[in-house]
Structure formats: structure tokens, C-alpha cells
PADOMI-385971 format. One record per residue (C-alpha): residue number from 0; x, z, y. Coordinates in pm, 1 decimal. Each point is the difference from the previous one (the first is absolute). Layout:
   pos       east         up      north
   NUM          X          Z          Y
...
// end
This chain:
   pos       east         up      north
     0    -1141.4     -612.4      306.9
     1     -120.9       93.5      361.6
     2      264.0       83.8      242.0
     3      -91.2      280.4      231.5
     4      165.5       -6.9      309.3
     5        2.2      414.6       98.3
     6      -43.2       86.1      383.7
     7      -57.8      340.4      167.9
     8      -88.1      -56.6      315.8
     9      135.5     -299.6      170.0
    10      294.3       63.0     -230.2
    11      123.0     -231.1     -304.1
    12       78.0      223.3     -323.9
    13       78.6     -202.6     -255.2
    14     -163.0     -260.1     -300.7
    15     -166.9      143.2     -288.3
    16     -142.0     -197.3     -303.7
    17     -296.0       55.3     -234.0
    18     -327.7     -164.8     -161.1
    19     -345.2      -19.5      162.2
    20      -72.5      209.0     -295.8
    21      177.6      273.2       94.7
    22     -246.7      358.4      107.7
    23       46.4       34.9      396.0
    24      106.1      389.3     -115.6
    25      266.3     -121.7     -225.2
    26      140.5     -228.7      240.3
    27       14.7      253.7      280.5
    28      152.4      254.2     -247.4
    29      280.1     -270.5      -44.1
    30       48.0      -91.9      339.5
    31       37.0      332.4      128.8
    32      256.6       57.9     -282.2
    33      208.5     -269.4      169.0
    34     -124.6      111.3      383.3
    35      151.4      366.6      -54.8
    36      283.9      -49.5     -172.3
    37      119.2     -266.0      219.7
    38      -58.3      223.0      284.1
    39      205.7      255.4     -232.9
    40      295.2     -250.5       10.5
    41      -47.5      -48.0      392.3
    42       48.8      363.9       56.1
    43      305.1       41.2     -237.7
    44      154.0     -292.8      175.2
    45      -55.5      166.4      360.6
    46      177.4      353.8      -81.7
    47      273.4     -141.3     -237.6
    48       98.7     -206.6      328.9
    49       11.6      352.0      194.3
    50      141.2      122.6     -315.5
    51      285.5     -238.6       -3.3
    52      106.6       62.7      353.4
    53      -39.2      376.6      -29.6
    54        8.6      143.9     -311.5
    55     -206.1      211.8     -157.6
    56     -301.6      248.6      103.1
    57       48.3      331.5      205.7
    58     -211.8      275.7     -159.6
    59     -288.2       28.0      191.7
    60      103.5      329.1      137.8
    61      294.7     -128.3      193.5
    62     -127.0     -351.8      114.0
    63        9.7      -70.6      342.9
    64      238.0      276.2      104.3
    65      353.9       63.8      142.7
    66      316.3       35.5     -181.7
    67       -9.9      305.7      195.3
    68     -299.0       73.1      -77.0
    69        9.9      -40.0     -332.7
    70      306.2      252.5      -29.2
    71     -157.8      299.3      193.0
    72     -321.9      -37.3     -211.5
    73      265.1        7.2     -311.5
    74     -155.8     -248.7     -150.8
    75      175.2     -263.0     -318.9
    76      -84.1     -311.6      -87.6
    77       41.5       79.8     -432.9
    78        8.9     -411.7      -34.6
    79      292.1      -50.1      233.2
    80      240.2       13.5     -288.4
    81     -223.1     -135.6     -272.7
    82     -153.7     -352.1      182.1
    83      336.6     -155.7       66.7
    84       -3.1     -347.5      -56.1
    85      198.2     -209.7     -181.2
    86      370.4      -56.1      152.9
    87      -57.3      300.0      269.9
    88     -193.8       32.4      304.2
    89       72.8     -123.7      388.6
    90     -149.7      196.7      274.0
    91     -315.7     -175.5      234.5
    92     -202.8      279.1       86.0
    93     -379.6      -46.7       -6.0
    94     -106.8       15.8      402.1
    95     -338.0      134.4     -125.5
    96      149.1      286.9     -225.1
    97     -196.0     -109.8     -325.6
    98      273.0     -128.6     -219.1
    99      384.1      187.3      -60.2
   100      176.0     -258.8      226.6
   101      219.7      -81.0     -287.8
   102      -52.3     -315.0     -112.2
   103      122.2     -290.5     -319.0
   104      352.5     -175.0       58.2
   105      -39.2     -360.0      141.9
   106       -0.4     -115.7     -398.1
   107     -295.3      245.8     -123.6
   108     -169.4      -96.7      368.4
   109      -25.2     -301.7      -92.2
   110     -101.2       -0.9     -319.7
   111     -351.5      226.3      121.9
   112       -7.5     -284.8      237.4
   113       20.5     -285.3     -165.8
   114     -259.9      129.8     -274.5
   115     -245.4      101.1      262.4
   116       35.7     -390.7      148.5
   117      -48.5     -117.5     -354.3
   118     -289.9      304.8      -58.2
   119     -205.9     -139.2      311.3
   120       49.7     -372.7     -100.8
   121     -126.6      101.4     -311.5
   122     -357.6      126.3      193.8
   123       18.9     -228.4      290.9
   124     -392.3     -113.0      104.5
   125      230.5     -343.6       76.4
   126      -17.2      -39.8     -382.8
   127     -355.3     -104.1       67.9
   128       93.5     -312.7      205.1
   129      296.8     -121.1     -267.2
   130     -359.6       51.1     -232.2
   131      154.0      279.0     -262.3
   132     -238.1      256.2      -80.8
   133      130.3      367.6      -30.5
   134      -94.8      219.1     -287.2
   135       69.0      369.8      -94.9
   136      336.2     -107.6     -238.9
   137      114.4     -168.4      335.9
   138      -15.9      287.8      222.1
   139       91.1      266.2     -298.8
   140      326.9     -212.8      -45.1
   141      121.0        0.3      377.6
   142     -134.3      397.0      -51.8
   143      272.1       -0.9     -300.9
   144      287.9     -116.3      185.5
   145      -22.6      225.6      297.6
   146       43.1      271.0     -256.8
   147      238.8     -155.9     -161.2
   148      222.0      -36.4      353.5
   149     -114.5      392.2      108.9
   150      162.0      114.2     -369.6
   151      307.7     -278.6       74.3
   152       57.9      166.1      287.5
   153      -97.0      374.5      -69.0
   154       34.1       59.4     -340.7
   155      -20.9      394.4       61.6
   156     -383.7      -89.8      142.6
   157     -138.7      120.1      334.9
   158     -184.7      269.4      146.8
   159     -347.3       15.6     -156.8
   160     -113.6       19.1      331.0
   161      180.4     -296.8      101.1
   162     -315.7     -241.4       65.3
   163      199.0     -261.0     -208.2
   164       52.0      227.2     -281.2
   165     -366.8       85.5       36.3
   166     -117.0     -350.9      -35.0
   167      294.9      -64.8     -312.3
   168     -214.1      308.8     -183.7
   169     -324.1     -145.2      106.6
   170      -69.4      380.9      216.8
   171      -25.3     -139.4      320.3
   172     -217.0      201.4      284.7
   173     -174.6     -245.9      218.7
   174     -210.5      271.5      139.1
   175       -0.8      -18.5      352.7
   176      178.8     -307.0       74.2
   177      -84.3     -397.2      103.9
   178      102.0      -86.7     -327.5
   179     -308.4      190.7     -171.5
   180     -249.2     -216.3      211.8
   181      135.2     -318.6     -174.2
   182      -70.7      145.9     -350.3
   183     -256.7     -121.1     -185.2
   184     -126.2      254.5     -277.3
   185      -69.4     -186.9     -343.1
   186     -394.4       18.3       28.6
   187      -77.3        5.2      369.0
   188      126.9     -357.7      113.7
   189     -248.9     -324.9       12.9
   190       17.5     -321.7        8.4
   191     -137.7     -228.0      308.4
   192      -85.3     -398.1      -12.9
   193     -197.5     -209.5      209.2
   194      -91.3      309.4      182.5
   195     -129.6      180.1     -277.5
   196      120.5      284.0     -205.9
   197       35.2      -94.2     -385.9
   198     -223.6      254.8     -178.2
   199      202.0      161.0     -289.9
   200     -297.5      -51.7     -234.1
   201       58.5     -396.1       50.4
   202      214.3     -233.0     -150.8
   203      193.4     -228.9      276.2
   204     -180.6     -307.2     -181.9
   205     -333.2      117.1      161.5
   206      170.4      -10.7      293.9
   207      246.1     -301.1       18.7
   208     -205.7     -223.3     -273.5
   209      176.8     -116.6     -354.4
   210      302.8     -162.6      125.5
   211      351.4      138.4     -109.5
   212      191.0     -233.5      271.9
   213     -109.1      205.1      288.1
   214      179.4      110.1      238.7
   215     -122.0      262.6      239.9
   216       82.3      249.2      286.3
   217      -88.3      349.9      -64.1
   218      -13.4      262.6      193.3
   219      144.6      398.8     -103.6
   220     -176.7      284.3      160.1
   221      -90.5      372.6     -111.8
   222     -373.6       54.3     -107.3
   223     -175.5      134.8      281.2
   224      121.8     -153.6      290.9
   225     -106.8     -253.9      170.4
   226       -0.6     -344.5      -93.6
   227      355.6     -224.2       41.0
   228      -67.6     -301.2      279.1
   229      -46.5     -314.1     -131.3
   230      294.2     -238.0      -42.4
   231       53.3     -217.3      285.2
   232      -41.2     -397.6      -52.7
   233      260.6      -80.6      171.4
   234      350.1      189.4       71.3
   235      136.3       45.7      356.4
   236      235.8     -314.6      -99.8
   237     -257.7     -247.1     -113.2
   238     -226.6       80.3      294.3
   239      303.6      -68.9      256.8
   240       80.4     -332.0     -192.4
   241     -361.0      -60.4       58.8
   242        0.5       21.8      358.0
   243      305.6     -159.0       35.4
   244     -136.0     -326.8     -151.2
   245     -325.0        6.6      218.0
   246      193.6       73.6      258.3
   247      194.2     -347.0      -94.9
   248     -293.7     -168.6      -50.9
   249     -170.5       87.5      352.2
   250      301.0     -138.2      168.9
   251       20.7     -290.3     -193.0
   252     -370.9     -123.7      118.5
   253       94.8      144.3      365.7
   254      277.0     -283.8        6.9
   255     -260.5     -246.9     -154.2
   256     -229.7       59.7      213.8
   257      204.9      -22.8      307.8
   258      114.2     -326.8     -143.5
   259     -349.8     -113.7       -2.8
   260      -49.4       23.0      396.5
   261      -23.1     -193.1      266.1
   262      168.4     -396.7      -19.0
   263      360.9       83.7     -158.5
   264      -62.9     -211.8     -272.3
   265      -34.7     -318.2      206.9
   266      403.5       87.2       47.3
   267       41.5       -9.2     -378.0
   268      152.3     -288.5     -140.6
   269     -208.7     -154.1     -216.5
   270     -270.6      -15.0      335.9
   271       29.1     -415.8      124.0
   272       34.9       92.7      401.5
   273      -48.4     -381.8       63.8
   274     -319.8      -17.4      -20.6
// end
């Protein structure tokens, strides 16, 4: 198999195996499968943690106002009494006004927590120094158990606008947000290597040759823009263990050559000062 070692940018993804065989088009299609939804699991894991200290989702009509507010407008939040999680609720109010304020018991908390440390373990780009590849059963199984710990935890459900119910039902709305630029859509990512973008066309033998124990870096971008900089040689690390040693080196032959001058070895011992 050849290992693909997935960057975007400057940034390590993850591994991802296949044969030189394999149709550039194909391969992008299955990377990107893996790209998005681990991005997917990224974004669950970042608003179950709000989620966990603040409970659930405001309607959008009443986000970011006043208690007092909220009562002279006469407005009701219909999910107050239906998205109570398991064991009861403790007050933390959301300083931002986006979520109710009342949040999981210490247990439930923790068991959102705990599966969203597990959940980003799962995805970690570290994966790719430990060597493990990551596939789309990988990332759809830490997917699985942060619905599993959401229905644990709120068995009535959430808000369908809650952005974590939103991802659970696959209806998120990215529009407008940072989180949209990272998407990738199925068929308008390439493929970079070597500096060149992999035509679809191709296979990645015409590019890499007919050897399956290759190992390359590879670099995501969207079709259209403009091409990924090259990998570096050498990392920051290996270029400041470099100059370290020359640095040794230099000073080495500084102290041999100052050894060398003038008549200090006639005072060495092995010099016969009788003569």
C-alpha cells in the first residue's frame, strides 16, 4: 500500500492508505470523505464542550438578551421544559447569551466531556506520528459515540436549532461562518505533490512510479486556488540541531587551532628540554 501523509497548509491531517493504482479522482473522493467528516467531529466536539457547561440552545430570537429583556418582549423559550438533562439541571449562565445557562449535573458533565476527549483522540493529526492511518469507520465511530453521550444525557433531544443537534441530524448551516472555509465540497478539492497538482484523469502510479511501499506527503487544497508551498526539507528542529553541531564543530577547530600557536608545545611533556 502507499501511505499518504495528508497536509493542508503547513498543517498535518492525518495517514491515508491506497494502491498506485488507484484514479487521482477516486482517491480525492475518499480523502475528502475522511477530511469533512473529521472536521464534522471537530465541530461537534467544540459546541458539546459549550454545551456541557451551559446547556442547551436559546432560540435565536432571544439570544444575546436580558432576562429583562426577554420578559418585556414576552418572549418563551418552548424547550426549557423539554431539554432537561438527565438527573436535573444546575444554573451557569452563558456570558454570551447563546445557550439557556442551564447546564448537565457534574455526572452528565462529565460524561460529554470525557467522550469529546476520547472523540478528538479518535481524529488527532498526532495519530500520524504513532503511524495509524485514519479512515471514514474511524471518524464515523468517535461520530457514534458523541451521539450516543448527547442521547445519555438528553434523552428528550435538543433544540433543532441547537448547532449540536444540527450536526446529530446531519442539517448543519455553515453559511457564513469560519467553519465553512475549512469545508471541502466532494468534487472541488485536489491533490498537490512535488509541487504539482495530481490531474484527476491520472492514476497516482504515473505520478509516484509502481511501488506500493511509498510513502509520501500530500498536500489538500480546493481546486482553484493557488498552489500549496512545497514541503520544507528540513523542520525548524532539525535545522537548529544543525546549527548547533556546526556551531560545535567551529569551536572545536578554534581551540585546535589556538593550540597550534606559537612554542607551547616545547612545555609539553613528551618535548626533551635538555637538549
Amino acid at each position: 500500500m502507499v501511505r499518504l501523509h495528508l497536509k493542508k497548509g503547513n498543517d498535518s491531517l492525518f495517514l491515508h492508505d491506497t494502491t498506485v493504482k488507484q484514479n487521482v479522482a477516486e482517491l480525492v473522493s475518499d480523502i475528502l470523505a475522511v477530511y469533512d467528516l473529521r472536521l464534522k467531529v471537530i465541530r461537534l466536539c467544540d459546541e458539546m464542550q459549550s454545551l456541557a457547561k451551559h446547556g442547551h440552545f436559546m432560540p435565536p430570537n432571544m439570544q444575546g438578551l436580558t432576562e429583562d429583556q426577554i420578559e418585556e418582549l414576552k418572549l418563551h423559550d418552548e424547550y426549557e421544559k423539554i431539554s432537561i438533562p438527565q438527573g436535573g439541571s444546575v444554573e451557569c449562565p452563558d456570558p454570551i447569551g447563546r445557550r439557556s445557562g442551564k447546564a448537565p449535573n457534574e455526572a452528565m458533565a462529565e460524561v460529554i466531556m470525557k467522550t469529546i476527549t476520547d472523540a478528538k483522540e479518535g481524529v488527532s493529526n498526532k495519530l500520524t506520528a504513532v503511524n495509524k492511518t485514519l479512515t471514514v469507520k474511524d471518524v464515523q465511530d468517535c461520530l457514534d459515540k458523541l451521539r450516543g453521550a448527547i442521547m445519555i444525557v438528553y434523552p428528550m433531544k435538543l433544540p433543532g436549532y441547537d448547532p449540536v443537534q444540527a450536526e446529530i441530524d446531519n442539517c448543519e448551516d455553515l453559511s457564513g461562518t469560519q467553519a465553512s472555509l475549512e469545508v471541502i465540497e466532494k468534487d472541488k478539492g485536489s491533490l498537490w505533490w512535488a509541487g504539482k497538482e495530481l490531474m484527476p484523469e491520472k492514476t497516482l502510479e504515473d505520478y509516484v512510479g509502481k511501488n506500493e511501499k511509498t510513502k509520501i506527503v500530500v498536500k489538500l487544497a480546493k481546486k482553484g486556488s493557488q498552489a500549496p508551498g512545497r514541503e520544507q526539507q528540513m523542520t525548524e528542529d532539525q535545522k537548529k540541531q544543525m546549527m548547533a553541531w556546526q556551531y560545535k564543530k567551529q569551536e572545536e577547530l578554534k581551540k585546535l587551532h589556538t593550540a597550534d600557536d606559537g612554542d607551547d608545545y616545547y612545555n609539553s611533556p613528551w618535548a626533551n628540554q635538555t637538549l
